[in-house]
C-alpha positions as CSV (number, residue, x, y, z in Angstrom):
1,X,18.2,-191.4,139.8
2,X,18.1,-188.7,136.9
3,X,16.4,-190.7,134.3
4,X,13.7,-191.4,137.2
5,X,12.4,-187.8,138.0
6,X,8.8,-187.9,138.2
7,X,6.8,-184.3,137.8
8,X,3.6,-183.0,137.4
9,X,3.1,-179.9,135.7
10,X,-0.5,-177.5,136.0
11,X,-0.6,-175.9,132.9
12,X,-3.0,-173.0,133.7
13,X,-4.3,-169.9,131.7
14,X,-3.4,-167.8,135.3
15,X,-0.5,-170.1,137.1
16,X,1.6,-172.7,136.0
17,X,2.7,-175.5,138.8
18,X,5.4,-177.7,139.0
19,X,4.9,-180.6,141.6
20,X,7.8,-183.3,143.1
21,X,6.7,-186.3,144.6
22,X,8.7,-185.7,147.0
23,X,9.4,-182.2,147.4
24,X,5.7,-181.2,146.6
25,X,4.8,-177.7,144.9
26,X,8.3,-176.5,143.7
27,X,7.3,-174.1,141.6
28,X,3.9,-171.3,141.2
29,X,4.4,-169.0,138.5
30,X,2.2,-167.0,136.5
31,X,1.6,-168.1,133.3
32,X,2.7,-164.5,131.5
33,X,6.1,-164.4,128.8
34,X,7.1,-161.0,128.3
35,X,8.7,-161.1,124.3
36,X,10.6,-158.3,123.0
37,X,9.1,-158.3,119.6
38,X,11.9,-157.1,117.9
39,X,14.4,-159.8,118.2
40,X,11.5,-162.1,119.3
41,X,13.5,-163.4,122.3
42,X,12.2,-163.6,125.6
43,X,13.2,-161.4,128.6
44,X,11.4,-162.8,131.3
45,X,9.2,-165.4,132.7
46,X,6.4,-166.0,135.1
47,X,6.3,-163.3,138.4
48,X,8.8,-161.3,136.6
49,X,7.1,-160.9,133.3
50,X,3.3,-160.5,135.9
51,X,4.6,-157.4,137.2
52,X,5.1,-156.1,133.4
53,X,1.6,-156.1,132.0
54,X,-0.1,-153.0,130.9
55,X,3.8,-151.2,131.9
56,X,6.1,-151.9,129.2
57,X,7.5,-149.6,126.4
58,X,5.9,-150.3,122.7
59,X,8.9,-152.8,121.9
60,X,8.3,-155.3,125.0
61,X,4.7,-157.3,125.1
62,X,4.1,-159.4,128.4
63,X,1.5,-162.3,126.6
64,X,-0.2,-165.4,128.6
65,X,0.7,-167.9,126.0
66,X,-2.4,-169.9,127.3
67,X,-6.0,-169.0,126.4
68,X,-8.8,-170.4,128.0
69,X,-7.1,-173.7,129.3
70,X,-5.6,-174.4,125.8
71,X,-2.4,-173.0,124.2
72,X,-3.0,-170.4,122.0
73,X,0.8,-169.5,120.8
74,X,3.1,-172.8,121.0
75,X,6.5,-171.0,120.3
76,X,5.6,-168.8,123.7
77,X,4.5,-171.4,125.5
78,X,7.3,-173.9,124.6
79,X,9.7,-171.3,125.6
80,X,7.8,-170.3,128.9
81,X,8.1,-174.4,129.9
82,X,11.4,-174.8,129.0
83,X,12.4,-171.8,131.2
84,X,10.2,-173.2,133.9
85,X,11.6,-176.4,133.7
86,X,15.0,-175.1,134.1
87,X,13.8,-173.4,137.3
88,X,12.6,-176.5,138.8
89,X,15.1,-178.5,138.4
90,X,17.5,-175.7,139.5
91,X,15.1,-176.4,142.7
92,X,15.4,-180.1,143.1
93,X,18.8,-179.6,143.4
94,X,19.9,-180.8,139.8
95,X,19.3,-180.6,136.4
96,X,16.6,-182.3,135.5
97,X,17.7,-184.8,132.3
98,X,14.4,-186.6,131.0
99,X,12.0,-186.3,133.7
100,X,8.5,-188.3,133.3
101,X,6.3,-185.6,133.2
102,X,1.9,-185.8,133.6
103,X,0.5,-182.5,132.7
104,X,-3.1,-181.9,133.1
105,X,-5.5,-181.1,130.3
106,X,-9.0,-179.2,130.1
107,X,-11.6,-182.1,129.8
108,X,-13.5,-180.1,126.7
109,X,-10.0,-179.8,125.1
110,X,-9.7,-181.3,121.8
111,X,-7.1,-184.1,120.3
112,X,-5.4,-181.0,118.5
113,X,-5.2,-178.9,121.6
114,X,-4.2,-182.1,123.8
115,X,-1.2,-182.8,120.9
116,X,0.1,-178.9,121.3
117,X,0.4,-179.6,125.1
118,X,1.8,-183.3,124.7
119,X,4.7,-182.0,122.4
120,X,5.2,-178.7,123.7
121,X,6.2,-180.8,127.1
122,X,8.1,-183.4,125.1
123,X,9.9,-180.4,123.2
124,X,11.6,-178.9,126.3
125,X,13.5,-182.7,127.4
126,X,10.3,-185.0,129.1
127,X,11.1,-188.4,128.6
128,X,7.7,-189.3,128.7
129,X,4.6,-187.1,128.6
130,X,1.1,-188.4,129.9
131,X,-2.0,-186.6,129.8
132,X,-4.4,-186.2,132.5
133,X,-7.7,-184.4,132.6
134,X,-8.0,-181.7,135.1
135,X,-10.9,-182.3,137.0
136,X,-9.5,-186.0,137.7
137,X,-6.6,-184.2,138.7
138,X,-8.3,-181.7,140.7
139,X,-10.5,-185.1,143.1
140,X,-6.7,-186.5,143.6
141,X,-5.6,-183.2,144.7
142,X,-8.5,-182.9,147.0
143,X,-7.6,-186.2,148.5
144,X,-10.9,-187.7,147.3
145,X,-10.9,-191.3,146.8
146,X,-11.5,-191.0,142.9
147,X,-10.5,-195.3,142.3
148,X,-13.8,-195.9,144.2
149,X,-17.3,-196.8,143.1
150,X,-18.2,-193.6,144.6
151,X,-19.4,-190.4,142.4
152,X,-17.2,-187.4,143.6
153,X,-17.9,-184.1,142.1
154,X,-15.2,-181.6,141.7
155,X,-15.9,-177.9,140.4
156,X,-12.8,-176.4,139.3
157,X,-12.8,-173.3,139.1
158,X,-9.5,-172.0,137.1
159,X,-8.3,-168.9,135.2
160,X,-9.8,-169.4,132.0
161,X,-12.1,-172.5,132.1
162,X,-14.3,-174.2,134.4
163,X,-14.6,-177.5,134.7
164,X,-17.6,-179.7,136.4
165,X,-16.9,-183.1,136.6
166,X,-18.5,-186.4,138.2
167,X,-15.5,-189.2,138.8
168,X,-16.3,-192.5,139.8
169,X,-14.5,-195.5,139.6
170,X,-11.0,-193.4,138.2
171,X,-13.2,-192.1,135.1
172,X,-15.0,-189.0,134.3
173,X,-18.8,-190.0,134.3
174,X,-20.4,-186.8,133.6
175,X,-18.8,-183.6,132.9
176,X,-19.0,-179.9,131.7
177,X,-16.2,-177.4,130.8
178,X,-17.2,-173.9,130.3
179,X,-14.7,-171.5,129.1
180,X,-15.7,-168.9,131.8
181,X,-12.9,-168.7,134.8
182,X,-11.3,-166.4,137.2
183,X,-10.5,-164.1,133.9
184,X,-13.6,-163.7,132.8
185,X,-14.6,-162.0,135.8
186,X,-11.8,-159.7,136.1
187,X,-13.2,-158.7,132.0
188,X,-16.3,-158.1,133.6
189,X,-15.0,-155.6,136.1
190,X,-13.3,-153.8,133.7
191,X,-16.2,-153.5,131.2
192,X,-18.0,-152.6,133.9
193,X,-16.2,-149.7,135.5
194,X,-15.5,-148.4,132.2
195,X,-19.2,-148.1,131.3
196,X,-20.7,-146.6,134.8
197,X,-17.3,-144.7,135.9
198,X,-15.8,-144.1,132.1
199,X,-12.5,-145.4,133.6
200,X,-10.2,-147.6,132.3
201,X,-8.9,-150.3,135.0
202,X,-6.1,-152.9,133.8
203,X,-6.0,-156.5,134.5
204,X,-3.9,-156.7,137.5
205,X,-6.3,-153.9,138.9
206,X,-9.5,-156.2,138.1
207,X,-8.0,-158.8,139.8
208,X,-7.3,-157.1,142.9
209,X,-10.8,-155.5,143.3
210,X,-12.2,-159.9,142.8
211,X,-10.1,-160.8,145.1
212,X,-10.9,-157.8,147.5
213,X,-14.2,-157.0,147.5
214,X,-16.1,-159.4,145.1
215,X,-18.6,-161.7,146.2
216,X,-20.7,-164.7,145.1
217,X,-24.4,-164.0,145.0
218,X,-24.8,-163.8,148.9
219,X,-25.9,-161.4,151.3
220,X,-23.1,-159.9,153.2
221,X,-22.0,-156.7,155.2
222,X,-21.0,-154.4,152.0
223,X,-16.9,-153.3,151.7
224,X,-15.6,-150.5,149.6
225,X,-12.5,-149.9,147.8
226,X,-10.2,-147.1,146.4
227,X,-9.4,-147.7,142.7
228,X,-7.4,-146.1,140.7
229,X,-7.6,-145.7,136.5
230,X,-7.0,-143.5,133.6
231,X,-10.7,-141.1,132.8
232,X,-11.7,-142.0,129.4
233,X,-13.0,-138.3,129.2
234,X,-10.2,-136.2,129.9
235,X,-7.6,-138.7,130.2
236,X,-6.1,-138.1,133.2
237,X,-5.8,-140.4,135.9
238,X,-8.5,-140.7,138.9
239,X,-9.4,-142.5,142.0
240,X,-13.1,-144.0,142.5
241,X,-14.6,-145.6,145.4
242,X,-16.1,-149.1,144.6
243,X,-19.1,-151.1,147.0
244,X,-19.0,-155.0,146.8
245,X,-22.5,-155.0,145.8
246,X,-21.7,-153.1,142.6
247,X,-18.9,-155.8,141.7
248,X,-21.2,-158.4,142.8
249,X,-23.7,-157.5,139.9
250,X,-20.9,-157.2,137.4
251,X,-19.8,-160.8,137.9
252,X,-23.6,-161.9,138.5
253,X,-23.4,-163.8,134.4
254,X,-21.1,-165.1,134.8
255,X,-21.1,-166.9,138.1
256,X,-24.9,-167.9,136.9
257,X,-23.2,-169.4,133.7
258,X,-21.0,-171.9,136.2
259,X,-24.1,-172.5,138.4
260,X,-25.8,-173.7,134.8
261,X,-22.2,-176.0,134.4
262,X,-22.9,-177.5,137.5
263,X,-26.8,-178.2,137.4
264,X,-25.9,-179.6,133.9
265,X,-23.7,-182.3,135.3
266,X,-25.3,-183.5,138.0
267,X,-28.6,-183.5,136.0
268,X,-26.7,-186.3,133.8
269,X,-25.7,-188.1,136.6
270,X,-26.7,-191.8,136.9
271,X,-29.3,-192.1,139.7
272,X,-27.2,-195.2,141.3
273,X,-24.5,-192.0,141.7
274,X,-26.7,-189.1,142.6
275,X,-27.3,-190.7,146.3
276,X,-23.7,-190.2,146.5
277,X,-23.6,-186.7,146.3
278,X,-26.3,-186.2,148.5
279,X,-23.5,-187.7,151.2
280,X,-20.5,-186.2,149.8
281,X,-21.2,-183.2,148.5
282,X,-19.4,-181.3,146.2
283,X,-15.6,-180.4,146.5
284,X,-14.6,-176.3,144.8
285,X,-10.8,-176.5,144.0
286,X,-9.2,-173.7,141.8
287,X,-9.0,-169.9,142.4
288,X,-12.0,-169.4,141.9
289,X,-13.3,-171.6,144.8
290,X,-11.6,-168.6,146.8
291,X,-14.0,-165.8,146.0
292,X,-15.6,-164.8,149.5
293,X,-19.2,-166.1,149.6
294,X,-19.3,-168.7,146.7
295,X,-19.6,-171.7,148.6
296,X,-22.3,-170.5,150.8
297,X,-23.8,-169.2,147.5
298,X,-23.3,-172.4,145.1
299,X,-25.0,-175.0,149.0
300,X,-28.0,-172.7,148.7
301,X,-28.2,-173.3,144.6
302,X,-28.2,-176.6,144.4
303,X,-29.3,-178.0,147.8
304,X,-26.2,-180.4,148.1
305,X,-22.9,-180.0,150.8
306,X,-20.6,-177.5,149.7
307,X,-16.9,-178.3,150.3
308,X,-13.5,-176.3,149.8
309,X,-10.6,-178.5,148.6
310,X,-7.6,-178.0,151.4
311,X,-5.4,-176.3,149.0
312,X,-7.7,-175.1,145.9
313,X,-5.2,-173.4,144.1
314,X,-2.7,-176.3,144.4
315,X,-5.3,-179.3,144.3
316,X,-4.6,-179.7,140.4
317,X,-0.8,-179.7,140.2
318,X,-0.8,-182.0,143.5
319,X,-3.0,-184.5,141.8
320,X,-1.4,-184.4,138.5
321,X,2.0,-185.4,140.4
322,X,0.1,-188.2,142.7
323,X,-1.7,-189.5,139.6
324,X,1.8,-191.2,138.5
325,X,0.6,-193.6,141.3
326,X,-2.0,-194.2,139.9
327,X,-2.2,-193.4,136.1
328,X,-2.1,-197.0,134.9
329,X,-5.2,-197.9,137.1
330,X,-6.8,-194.3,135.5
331,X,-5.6,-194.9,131.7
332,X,-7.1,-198.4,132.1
333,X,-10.5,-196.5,133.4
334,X,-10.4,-194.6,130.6
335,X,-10.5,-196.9,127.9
């Protein structure tokens, strides 16, 4: 029963998920470590070590180990997945000995970047690790039926990449990863209301105004919100009202970039598969696919049926879990 344990894990630049087969999501935490630099030893993990950015005293940083997709510090992050590990299996109801563990990768991630996730997972006790690409992940997630002869075109849109993919058959046909997510927008807020305003937003404060009041490149009924920031002029704190239309323009690059992502893609797609996404249409998973007005916004672009997956957030950790089912068929695919 121990040796057994089958997870998948979503190693994201925003959240990491832990999924059971049979328990499903047991675990969403934000990707962040916070380190005391001193002693190098860390004090807390995930939600905890969230509410700590931009707030700690100068011998406490809170890092996201993960950098677009890809680990940027493997001590941090081995440490962040051992701890996370340990909270899982304090959740499944034992210890988890040498679980079989499928963590997802970012398609356009290289053999060294894949290797630093492979043996950071087999560092903290995985028995054995297998490596799945996200946006296959993401159509198993989405309940799409990705072992078919039938192109299905997933746009996931993460924290820190963005991946376009077209799967057929249980292999990646055509596909595009951009390293432009759910944080580069929040960088674009900030640069933004620090050059019109002169205030200085942090990250969680960017992230609330997205999630609030930005909008993809639609028409709609214009919002406002109260922010508050530190006045790069006197340096004293203010308040500002922002207008949805004003974020909208800030983000405007960068949503174009992932438009340009997904024309890319479907411009390589075989013309036996391209019928098919005339039919199916294609399926936004990821936070990003949560921004009001994207979907409306991306069916106008590029003329083709715009779904949401059921649970965009959760589509990739769900799908790296079910692949076990399935990863033989896929690995097979693959080669």
């Amino acid at each position: 029963m121990f040796s057994n344990t089958e997870i998948g894990i979503d190693l994201g630049t925003a959240n990491t998920l832990v999924y059971s087969k049979n328990k499903g999501i047991v675990l969403n935490e934000p990707s962040v470590v916070a380190i005391d630099t001193e002693t190098k030893t860390v004090l807390a993990v995930g939600a905890e070590a969230k509410s700590m950015i931009g707030k700690t005293p100068g011998n406490i940083v809170a890092v996201r180990p993960l950098k677009d997709g890809v680990i940027a510090d493997f001590d941090v992050t081995s440490q962040m997945l051992k701890q996370i590990m340990k909270k899982a299996g304090k959740k499944l109801g034992f210890s988890i000995r040498k679980p079989n563990v499928v963590v997802c990768t970012p398609s356009g991630s290289t053999s060294v970047e894949r290797r630093a996730i492979h043996d950071s997972v087999k560092s903290c006790g995985a028995k054995h690790v297998h490596l799945i690409e996200e946006p296959v992940a993401a159509a198993i997630g989405a309940d799409l039926p990705v072992d078919e002869p039938i192109a299905n075109v997933v746009v996931d849109i993460g924290g820190g990449t963005t991946e376009v993919a077209i799967i057929s058959f249980g292999g990646v046909v055509s596909c595009n990863s951009i390293r432009i997510g759910g944080d580069q927008l929040d960088e674009d807020i900030v640069q933004f209301v620090r050059k019109k305003y002169n205030l200085l937003i942090g990250e969680r404060t960017a992230e609330q105004i997205k999630m609030e009041i930005g909008y993809g490149l639609v028409k709609h009924e214009e919002l406002s919100m109260e922010v508050r920031g530190r006045d790069l002029v006197t340096g004293l704190p203010k308040t500002i009202t922002l207008r949805s239309y004003e974020i909208q323009n800030a983000i405007k690059e960068s949503l174009l970039h992932i438009l340009e992502a997904i024309r890319a893609t479907l411009e390589d797609c075989p013309p036996e598969l391209s019928g098919d996404i005339v039919d199916q249409g294609v399926i936004l998973t990821g936070g990003g696919a949560l921004l009001n007005g994207i979907q409306e916004w991306l069916s106008n672009e590029i003329v083709v049926p715009v779904h949401i997956a059921p649970n965009p957030l959760e589509s990739v950790a769900i799908g790296t879990g079910r692949s076990l089912d399935v990863i033989h068929k896929l690995q097979k695919a693959a080669k």
